[in-house]
N, C-alpha and C positions, 0 to 999 in steps of 0.2 A: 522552767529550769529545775533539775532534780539536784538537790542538795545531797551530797558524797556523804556516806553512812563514817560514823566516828563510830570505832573498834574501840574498843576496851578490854582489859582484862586484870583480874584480880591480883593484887601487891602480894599476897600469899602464894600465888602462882612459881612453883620452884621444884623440879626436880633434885634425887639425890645425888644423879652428876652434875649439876648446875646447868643442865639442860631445863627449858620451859614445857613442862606435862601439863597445859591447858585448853582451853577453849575462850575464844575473843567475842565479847556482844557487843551488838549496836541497835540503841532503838532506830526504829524503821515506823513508817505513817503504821499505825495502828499495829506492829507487829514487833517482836525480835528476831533478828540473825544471832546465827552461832557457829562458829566456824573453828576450825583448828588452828592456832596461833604457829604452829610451825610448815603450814601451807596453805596458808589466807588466797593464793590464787586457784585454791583446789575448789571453790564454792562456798557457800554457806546453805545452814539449814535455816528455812523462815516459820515462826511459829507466831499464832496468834497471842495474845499478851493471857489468855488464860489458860493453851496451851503450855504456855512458857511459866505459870506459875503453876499449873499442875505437875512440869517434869521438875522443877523445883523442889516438891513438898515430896513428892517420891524419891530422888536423893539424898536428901536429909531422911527420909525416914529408912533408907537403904545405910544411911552411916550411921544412924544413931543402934542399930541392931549388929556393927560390925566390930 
C-alpha cells in the first residue's frame, strides 16, 4: 500500500494580490516533489534529496545577489 504524499507549503507564501505565488513540497521515499500550489493536479516535479538541496543553495544564492 502507497502512502498519499503530504504537500506542504511555506506560511510566507503570499502574493501581492493575496493570490498564493508558490510551490507545495512533499517528501517522497528517498526524493522531493514540487509542484505548483495553484494547479496541484498539473503534476509534480520529482527530485533526488541532493538534487533538491542543490536547487536550494542556488536560489538563495540567486536572492541573496538580487
Amino acid at each position: 500500500m502507497t502512502t498519499p504524499a503530504i504537500w506542504r507549503k511555506s506560511s510566507f507564501s503570499s502574493g501581492s494580490s493575496g493570490q498564493s505565488d508558490c510551490v507545495e513540497l512533499a517528501r517522497l521515499a528517498g526524493r522531493v516533489g514540487v509542484r505548483d500550489s495553484k494547479a496541484p493536479d498539473q503534476g509534480a516535479l520529482t527530485l533526488t534529496l541532493d538534487n533538491f538541496a542543490d536547487l536550494l543553495a542556488r536560489v538563495k544564492r540567486a536572492n541573496s545577489h538580487a
